[in-house]
SELO-557880 format. One record per residue: x, y, z of N, C-alpha, C, O in turn; residue in one letter. Coordinates in nm, 2 decimals. Each point is the difference from the previous one (the first is absolute). Example, Ala and Ser with C-alpha at 12.3 -4.5 7.8 and 13.67 -1.06 7.14 Angstrom:
ATOM | 1.32 | -0.57 | 0.78 | -0.09 | 0.12 | 0.00 | 0.09 | 0.12 | 0.00 | 0.10 | 0.00 | 0.07 | A
ATOM | -0.14 | 0.11 | -0.14 | 0.09 | 0.11 | 0.00 | -0.08 | 0.11 | 0.08 | 0.05 | 0.11 | 0.01 | S
REM end
This chain:
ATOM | -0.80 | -0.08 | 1.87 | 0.05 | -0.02 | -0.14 | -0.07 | 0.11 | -0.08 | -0.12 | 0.01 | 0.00 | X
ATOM | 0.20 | 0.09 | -0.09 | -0.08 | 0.09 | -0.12 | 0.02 | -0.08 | -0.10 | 0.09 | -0.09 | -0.01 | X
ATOM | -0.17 | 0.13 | -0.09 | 0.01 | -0.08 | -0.13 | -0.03 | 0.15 | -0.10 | -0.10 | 0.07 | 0.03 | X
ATOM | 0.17 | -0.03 | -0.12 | -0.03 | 0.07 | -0.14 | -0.05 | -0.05 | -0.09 | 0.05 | -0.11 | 0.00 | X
ATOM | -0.12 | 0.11 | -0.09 | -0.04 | -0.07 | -0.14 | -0.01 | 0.12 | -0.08 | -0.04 | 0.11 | 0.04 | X
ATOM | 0.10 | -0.14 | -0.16 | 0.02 | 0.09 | -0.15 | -0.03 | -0.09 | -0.14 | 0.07 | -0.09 | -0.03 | X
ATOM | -0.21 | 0.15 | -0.05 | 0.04 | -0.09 | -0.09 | -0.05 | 0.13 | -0.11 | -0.06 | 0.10 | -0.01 | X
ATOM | 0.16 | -0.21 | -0.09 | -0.04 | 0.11 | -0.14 | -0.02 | -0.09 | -0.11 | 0.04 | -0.12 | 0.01 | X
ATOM | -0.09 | 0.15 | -0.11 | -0.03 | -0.07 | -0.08 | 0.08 | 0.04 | -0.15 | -0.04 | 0.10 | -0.05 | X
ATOM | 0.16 | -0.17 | -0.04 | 0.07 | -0.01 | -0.05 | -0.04 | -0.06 | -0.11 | -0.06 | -0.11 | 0.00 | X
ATOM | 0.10 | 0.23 | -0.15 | -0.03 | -0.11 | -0.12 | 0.09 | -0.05 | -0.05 | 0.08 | 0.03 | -0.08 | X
ATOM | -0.12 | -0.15 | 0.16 | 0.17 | -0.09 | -0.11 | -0.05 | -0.16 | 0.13 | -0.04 | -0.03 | 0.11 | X
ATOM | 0.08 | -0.03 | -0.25 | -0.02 | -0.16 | 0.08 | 0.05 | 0.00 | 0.13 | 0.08 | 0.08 | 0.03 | X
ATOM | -0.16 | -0.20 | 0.08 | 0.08 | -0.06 | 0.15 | 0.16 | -0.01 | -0.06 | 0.10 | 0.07 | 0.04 | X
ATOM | -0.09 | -0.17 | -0.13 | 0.10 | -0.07 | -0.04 | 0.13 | 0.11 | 0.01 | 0.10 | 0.01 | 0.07 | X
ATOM | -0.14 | 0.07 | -0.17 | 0.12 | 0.12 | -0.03 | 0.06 | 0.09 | 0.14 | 0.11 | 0.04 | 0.04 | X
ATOM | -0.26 | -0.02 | 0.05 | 0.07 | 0.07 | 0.09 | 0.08 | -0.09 | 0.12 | 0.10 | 0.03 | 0.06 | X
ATOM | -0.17 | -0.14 | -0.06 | 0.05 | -0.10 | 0.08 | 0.19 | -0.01 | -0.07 | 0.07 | -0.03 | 0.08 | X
ATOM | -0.03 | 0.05 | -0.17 | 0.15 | -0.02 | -0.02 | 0.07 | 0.11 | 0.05 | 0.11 | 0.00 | 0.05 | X
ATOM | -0.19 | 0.13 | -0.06 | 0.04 | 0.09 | 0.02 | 0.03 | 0.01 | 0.16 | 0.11 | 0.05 | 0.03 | X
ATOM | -0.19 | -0.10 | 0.05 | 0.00 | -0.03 | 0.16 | 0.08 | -0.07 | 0.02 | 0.06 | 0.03 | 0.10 | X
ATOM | -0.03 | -0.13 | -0.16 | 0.13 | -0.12 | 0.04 | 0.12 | 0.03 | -0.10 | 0.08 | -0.09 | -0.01 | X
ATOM | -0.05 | 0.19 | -0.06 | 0.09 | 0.04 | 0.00 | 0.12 | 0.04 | 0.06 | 0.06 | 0.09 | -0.05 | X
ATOM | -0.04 | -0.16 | 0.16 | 0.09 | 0.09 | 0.09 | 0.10 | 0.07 | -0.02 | -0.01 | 0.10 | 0.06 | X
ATOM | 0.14 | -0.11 | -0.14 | 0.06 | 0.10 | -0.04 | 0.00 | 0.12 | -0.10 | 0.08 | 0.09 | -0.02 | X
ATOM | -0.19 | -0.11 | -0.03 | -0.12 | 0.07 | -0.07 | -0.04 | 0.13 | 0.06 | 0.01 | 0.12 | -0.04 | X
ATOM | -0.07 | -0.17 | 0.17 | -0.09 | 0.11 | 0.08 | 0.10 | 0.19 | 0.04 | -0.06 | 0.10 | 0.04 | X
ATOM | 0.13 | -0.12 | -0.06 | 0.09 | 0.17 | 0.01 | -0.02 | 0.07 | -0.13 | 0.01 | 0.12 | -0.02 | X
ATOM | -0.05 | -0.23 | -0.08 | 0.01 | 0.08 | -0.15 | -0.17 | 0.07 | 0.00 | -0.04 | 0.09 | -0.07 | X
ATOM | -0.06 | -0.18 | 0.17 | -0.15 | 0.07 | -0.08 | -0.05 | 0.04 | 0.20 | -0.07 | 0.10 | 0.00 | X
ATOM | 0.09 | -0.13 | 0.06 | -0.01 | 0.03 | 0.14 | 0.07 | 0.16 | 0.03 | 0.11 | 0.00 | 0.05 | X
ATOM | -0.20 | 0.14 | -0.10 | 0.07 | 0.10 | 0.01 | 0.05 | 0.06 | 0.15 | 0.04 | 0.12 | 0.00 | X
ATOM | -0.05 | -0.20 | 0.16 | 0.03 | 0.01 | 0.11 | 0.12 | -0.10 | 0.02 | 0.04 | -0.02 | 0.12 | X
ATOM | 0.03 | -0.08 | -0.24 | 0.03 | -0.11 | 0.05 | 0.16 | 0.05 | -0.07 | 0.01 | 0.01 | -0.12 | X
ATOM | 0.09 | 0.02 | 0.20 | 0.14 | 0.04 | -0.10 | 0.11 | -0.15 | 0.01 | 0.10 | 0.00 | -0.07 | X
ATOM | -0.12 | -0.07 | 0.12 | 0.05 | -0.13 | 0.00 | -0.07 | -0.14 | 0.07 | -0.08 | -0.01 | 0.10 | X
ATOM | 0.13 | -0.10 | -0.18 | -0.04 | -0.13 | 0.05 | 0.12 | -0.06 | 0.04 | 0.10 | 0.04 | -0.04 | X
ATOM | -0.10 | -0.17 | 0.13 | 0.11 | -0.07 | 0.03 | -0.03 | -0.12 | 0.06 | 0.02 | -0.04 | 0.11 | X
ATOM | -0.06 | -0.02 | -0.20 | -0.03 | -0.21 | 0.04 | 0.06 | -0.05 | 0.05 | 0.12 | -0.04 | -0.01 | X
ATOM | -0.20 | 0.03 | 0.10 | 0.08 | -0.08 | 0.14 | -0.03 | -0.21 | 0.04 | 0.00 | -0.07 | 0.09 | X
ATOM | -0.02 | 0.06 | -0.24 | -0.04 | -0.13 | 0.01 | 0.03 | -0.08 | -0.16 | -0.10 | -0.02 | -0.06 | X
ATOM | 0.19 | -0.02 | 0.00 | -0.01 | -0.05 | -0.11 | -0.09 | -0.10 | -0.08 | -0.04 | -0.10 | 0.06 | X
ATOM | 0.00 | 0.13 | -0.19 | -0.08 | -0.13 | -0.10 | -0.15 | 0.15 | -0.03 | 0.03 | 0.12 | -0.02 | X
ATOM | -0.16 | -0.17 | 0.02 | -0.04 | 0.02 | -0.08 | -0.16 | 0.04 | 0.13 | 0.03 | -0.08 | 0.09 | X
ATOM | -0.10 | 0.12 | -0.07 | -0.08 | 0.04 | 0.07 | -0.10 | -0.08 | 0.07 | -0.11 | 0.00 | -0.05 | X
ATOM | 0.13 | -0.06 | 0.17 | -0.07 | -0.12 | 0.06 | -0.03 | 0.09 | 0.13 | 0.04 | 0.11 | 0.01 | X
ATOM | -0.11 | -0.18 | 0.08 | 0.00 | -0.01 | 0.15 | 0.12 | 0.03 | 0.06 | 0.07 | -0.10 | -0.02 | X
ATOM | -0.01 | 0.17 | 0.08 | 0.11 | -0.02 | 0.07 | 0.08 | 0.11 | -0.06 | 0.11 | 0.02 | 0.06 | X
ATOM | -0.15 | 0.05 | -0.17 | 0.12 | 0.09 | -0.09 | -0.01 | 0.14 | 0.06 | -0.11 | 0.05 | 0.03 | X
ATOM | 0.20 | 0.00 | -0.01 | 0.06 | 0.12 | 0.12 | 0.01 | 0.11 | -0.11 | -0.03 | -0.04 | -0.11 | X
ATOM | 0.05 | 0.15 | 0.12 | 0.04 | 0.11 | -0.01 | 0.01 | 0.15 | 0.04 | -0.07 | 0.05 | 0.08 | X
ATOM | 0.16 | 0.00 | -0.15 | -0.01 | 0.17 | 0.16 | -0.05 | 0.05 | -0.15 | 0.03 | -0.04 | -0.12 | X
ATOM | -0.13 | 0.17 | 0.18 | 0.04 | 0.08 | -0.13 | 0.05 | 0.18 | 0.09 | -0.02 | 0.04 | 0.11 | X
ATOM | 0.06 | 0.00 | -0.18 | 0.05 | 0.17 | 0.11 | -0.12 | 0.10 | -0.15 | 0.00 | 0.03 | -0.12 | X
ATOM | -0.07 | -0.02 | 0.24 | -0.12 | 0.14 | -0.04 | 0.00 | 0.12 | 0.02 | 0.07 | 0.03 | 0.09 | X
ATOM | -0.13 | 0.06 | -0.15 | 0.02 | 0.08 | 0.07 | -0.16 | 0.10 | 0.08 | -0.10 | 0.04 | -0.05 | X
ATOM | 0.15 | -0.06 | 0.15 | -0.13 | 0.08 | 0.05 | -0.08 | 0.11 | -0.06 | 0.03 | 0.05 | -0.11 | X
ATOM | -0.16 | 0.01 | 0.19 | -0.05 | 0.11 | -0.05 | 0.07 | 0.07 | 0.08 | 0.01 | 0.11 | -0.06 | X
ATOM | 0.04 | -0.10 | 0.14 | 0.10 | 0.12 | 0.06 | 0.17 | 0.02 | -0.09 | 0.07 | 0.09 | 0.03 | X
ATOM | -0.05 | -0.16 | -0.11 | 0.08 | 0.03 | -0.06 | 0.16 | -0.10 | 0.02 | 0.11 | 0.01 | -0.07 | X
ATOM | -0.16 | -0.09 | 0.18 | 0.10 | -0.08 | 0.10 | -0.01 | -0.15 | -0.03 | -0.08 | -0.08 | 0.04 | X
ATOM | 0.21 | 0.06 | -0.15 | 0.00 | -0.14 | -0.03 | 0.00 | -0.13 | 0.12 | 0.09 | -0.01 | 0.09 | X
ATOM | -0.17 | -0.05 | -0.09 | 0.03 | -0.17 | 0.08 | -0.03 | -0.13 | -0.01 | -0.10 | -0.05 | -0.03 | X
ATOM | 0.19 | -0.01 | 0.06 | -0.01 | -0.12 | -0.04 | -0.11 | -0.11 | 0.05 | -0.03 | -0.01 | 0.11 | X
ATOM | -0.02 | -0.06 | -0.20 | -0.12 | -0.09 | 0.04 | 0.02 | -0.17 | -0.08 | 0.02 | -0.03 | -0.12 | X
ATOM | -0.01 | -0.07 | 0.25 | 0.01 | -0.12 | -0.05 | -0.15 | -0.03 | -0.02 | -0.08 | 0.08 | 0.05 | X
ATOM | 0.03 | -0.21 | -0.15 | -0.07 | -0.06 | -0.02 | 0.02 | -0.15 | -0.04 | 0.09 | -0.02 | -0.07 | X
ATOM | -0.18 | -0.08 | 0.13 | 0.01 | -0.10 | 0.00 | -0.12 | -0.09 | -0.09 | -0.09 | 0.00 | 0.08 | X
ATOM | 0.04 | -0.08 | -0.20 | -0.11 | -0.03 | -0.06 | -0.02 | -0.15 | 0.11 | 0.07 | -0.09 | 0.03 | X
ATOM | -0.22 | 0.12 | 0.02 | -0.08 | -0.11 | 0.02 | -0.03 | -0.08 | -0.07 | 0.01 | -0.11 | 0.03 | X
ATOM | -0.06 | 0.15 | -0.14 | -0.13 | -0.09 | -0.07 | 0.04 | 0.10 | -0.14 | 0.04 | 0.12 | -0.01 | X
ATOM | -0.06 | -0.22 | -0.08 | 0.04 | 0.02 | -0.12 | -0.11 | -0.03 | -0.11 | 0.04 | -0.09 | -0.07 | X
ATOM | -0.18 | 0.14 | 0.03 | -0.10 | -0.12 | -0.08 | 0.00 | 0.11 | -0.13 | -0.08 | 0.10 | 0.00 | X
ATOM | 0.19 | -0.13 | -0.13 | 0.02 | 0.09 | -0.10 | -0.18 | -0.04 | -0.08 | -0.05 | -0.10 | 0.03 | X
ATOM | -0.01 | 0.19 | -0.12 | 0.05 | 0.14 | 0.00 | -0.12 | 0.05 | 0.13 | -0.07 | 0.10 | -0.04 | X
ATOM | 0.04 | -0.12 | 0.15 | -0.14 | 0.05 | 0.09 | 0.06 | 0.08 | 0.11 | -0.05 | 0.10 | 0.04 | X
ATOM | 0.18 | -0.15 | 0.03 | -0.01 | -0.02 | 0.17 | 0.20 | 0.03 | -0.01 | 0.10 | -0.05 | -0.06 | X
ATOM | -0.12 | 0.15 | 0.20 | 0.17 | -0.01 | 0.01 | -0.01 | 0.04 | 0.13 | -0.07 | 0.09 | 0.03 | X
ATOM | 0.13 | -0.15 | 0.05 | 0.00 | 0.07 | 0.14 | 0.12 | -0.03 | 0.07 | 0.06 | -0.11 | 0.01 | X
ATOM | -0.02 | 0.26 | 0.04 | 0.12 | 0.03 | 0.06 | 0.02 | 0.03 | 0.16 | -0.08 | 0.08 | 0.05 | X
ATOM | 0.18 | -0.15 | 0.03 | 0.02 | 0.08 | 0.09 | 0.11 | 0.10 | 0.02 | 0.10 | -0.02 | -0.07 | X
ATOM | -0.11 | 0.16 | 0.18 | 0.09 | 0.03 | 0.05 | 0.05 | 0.06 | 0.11 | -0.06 | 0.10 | 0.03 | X
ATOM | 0.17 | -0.12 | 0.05 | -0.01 | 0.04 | 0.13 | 0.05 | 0.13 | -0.01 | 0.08 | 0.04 | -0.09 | X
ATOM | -0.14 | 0.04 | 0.22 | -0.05 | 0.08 | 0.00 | 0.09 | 0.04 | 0.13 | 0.06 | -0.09 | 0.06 | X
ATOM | -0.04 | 0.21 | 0.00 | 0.03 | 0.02 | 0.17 | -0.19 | 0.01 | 0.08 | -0.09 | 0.08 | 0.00 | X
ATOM | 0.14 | -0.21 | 0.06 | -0.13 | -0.08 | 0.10 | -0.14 | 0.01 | -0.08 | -0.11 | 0.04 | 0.03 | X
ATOM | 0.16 | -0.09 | -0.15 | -0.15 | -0.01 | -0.09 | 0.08 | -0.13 | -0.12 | 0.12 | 0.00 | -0.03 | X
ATOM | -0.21 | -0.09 | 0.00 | 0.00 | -0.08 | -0.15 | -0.11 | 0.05 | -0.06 | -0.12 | 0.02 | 0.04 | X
ATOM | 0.18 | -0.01 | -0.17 | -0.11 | 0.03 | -0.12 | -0.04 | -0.10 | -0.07 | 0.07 | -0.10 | -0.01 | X
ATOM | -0.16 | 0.11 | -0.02 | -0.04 | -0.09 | -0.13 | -0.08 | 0.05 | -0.12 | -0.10 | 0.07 | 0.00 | X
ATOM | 0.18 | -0.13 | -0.14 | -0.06 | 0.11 | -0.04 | -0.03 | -0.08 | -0.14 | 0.10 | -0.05 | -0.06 | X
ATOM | -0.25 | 0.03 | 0.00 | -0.04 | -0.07 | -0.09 | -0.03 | 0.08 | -0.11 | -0.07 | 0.09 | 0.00 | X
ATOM | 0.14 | -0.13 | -0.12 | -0.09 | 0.02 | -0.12 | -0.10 | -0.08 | -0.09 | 0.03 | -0.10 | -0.06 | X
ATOM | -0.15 | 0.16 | 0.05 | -0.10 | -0.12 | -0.07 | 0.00 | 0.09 | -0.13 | 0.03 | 0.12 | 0.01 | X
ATOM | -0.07 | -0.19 | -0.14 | -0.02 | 0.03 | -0.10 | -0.09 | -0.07 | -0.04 | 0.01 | -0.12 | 0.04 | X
ATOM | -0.14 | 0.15 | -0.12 | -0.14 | -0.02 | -0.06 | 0.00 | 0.04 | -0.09 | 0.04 | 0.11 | -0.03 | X
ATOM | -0.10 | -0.21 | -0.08 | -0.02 | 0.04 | -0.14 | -0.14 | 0.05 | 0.00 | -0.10 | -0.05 | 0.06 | X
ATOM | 0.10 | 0.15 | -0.15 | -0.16 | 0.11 | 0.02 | 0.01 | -0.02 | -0.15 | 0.11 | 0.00 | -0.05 | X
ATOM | -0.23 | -0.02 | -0.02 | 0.03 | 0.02 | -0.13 | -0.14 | 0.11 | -0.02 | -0.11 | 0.01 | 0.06 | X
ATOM | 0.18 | 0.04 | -0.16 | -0.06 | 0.15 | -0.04 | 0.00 | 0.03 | -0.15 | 0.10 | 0.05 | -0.05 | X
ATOM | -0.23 | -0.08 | -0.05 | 0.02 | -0.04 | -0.14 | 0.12 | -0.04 | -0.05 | 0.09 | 0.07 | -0.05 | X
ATOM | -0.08 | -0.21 | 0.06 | 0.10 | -0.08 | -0.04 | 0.14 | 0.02 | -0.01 | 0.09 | -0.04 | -0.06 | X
ATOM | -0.11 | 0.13 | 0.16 | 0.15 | 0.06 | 0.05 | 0.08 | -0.06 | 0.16 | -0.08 | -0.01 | 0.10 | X
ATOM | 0.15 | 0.00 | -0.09 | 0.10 | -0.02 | 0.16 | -0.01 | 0.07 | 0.06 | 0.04 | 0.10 | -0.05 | X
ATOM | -0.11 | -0.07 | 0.19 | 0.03 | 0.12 | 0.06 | 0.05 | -0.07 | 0.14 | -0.07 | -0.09 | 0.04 | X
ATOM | 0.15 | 0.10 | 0.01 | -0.01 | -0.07 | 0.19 | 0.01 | 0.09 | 0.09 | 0.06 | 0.10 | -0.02 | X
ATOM | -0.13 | -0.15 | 0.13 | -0.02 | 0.07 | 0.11 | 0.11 | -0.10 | 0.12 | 0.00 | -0.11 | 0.06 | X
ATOM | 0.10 | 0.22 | -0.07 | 0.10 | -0.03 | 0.12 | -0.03 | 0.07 | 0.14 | -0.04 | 0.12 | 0.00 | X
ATOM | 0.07 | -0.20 | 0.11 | -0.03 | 0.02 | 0.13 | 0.16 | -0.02 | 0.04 | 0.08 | -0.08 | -0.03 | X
ATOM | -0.07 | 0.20 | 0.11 | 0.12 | -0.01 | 0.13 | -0.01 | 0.01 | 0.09 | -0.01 | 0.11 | 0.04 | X
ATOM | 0.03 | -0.21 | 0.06 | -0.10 | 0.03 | 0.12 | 0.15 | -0.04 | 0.13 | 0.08 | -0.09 | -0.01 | X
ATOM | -0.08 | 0.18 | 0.09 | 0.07 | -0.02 | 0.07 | -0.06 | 0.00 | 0.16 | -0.06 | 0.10 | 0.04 | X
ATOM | 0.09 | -0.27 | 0.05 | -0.01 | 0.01 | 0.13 | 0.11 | 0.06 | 0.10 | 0.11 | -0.05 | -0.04 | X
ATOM | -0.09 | 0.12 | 0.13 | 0.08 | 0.01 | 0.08 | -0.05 | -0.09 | 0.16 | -0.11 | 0.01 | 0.05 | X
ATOM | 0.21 | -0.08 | -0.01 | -0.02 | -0.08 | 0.10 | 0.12 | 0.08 | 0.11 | 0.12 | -0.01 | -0.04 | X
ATOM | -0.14 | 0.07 | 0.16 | 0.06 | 0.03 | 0.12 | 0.08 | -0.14 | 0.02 | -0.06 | -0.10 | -0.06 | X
ATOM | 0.17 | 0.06 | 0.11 | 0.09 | -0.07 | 0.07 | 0.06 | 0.01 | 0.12 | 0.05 | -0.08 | 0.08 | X
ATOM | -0.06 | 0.23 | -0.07 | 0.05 | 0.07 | 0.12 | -0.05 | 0.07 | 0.06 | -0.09 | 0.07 | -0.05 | X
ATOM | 0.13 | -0.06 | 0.17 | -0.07 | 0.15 | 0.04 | 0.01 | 0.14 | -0.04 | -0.08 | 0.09 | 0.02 | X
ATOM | 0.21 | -0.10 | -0.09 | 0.04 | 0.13 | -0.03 | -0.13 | 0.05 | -0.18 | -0.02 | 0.10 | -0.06 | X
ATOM | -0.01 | -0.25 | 0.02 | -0.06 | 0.00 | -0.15 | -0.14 | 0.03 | 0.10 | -0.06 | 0.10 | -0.04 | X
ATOM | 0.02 | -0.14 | 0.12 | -0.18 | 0.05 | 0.09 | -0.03 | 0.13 | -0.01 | -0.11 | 0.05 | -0.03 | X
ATOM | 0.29 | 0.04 | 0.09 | 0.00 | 0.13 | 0.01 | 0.03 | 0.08 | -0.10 | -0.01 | 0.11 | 0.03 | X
ATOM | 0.04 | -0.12 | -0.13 | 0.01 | 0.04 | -0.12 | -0.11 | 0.03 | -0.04 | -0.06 | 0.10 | -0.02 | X
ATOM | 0.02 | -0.27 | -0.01 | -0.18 | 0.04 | -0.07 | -0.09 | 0.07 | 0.05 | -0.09 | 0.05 | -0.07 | X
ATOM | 0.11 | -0.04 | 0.20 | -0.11 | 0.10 | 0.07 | 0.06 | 0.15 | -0.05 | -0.08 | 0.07 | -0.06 | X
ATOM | 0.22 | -0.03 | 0.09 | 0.01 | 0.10 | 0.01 | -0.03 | 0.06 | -0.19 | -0.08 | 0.10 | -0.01 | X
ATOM | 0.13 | -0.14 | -0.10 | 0.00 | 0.00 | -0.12 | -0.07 | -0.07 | -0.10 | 0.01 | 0.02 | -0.12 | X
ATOM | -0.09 | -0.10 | 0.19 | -0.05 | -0.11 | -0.09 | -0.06 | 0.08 | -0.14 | 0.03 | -0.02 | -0.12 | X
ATOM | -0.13 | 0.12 | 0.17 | -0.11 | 0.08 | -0.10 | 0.10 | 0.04 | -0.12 | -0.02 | -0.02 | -0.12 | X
ATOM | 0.14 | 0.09 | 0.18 | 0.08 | 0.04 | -0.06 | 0.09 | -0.05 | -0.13 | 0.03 | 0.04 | -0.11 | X
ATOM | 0.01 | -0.18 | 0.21 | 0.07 | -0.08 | -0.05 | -0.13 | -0.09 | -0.16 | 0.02 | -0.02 | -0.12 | X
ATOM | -0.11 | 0.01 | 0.19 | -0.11 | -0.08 | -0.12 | 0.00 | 0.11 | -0.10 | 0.00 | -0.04 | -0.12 | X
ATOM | -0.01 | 0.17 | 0.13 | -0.02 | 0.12 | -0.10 | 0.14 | -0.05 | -0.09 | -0.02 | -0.04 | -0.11 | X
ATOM | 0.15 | 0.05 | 0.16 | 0.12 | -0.01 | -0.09 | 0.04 | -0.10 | -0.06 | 0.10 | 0.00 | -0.08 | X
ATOM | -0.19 | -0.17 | 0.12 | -0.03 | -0.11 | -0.05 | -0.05 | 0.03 | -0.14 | 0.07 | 0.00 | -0.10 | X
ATOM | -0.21 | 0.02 | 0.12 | -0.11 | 0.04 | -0.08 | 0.07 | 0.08 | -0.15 | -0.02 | -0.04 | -0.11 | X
ATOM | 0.10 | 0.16 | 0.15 | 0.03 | 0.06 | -0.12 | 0.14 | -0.04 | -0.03 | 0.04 | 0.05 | -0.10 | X
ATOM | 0.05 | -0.13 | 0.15 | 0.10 | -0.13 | -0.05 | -0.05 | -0.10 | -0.12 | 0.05 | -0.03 | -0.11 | X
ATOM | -0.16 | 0.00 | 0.19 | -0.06 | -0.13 | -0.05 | -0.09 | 0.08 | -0.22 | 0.03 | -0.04 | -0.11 | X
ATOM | -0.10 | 0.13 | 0.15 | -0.06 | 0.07 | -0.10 | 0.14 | 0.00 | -0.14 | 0.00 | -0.04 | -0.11 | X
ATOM | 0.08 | 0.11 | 0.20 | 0.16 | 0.05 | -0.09 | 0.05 | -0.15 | -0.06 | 0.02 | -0.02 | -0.12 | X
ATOM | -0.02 | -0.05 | 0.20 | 0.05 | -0.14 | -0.05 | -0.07 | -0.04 | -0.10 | 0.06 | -0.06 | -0.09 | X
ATOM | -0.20 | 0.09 | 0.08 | -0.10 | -0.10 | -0.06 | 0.03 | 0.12 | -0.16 | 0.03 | -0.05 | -0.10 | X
ATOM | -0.05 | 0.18 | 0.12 | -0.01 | 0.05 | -0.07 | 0.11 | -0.02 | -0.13 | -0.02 | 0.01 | -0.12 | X
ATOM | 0.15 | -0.03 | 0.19 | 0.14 | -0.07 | -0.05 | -0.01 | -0.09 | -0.06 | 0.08 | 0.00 | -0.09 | X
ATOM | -0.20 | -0.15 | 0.10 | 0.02 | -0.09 | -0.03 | -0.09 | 0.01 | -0.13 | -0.02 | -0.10 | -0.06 | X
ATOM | -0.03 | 0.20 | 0.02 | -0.12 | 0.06 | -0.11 | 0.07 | 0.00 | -0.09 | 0.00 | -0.05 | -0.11 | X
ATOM | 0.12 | 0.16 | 0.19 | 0.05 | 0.08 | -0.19 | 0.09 | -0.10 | 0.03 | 0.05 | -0.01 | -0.11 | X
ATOM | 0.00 | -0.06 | 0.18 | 0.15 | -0.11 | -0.08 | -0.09 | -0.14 | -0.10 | 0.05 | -0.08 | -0.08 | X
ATOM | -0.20 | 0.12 | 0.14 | -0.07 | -0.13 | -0.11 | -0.02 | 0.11 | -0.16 | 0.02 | -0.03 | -0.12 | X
ATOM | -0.05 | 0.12 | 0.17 | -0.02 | 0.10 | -0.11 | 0.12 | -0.02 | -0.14 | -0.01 | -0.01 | -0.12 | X
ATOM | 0.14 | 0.00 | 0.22 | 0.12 | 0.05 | -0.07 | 0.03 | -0.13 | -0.08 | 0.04 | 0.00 | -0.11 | X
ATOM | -0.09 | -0.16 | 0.21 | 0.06 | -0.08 | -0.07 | -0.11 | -0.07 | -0.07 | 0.03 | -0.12 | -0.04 | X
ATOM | -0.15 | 0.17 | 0.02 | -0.10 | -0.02 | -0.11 | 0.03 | 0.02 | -0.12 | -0.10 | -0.05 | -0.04 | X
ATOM | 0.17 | 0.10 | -0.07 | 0.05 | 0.02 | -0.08 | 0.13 | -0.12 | -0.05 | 0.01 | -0.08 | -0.09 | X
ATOM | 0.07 | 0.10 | 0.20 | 0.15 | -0.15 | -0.01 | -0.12 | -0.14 | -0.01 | 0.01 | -0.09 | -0.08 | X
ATOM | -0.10 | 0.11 | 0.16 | -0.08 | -0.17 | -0.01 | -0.06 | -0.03 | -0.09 | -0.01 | -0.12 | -0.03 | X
ATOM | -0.06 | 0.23 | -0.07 | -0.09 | 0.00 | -0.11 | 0.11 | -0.10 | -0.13 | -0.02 | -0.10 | -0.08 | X
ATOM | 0.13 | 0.19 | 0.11 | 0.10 | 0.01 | -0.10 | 0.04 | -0.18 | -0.05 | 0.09 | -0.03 | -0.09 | X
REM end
């Protein structure tokens, strides 16, 4: 199993970014790798709620990626799975409130496990793993960095 961890620390409440995360048809408007969503589960965001989103890689090559929510504990904990060819992912977000002169700051974590299933996911990770955790890592950065300025943008609408 590899595991990535990325965290950054964000000024803007748990709470705010946490809507921003469970936003799901949301996420193509502040997710600058994300050009569509498509809910594959109706109602409101529980355990069990599906969706694809189509990204686009760092190579320039849009693809499609399902995810599935485990565990839902608003505003701290979100954890996703998704399958993978001969790999499941899992992939958690934690959010921490840091306070920093009486201000909100959180320290979000995205941490993603990959779990082999197959043989063909064994041989992969051997052959690409270093690789593959490098293009995690700056995914994961990009995402987080996204999730900054859409709190940035909607700090102003919340004040209001």
């Amino acid at each position: 199993m590899s595991t990535v961890a990325v965290t950054q620390f964000i000024e803007a409440p748990a709470v705010d970014l946490w809507r921003l995360l469970v936003d799901l048809p949301a996420r193509a408007d502040w997710l600058s790798t994300v050009g569509a969503v498509e809910l594959l589960t109706p109602g409101r965001l529980a355990p069990g709620t599906a969706w694809r989103e189509i990204r686009t890689r760092a190579d320039g090559v849009a693809q499609a990626e399902e995810f599935v929510v485990v565990e839902a504990v608003p505003p701290r904990r979100l954890v996703l799975s998704s399958p993978g060819i001969g790999v499941d992912y899992r992939i958690t977000f934690t959010l921490r409130t840091v306070r920093r002169r009486c201000r909100a700051r959180t320290a979000v974590t995205v941490r993603q496990e990959a779990r082999p299933i197959a043989p063909s996911g064994r041989v992969l990770a051997l052959l690409f793993g270093g690789l593959a955790a490098r293009a995690v890592d700056g995914a994961f950065r990009r995402d987080l960095a996204d999730l900054a300025r859409a709190a940035r943008s909607a700090a102003p609408a919340a004040a209001a």
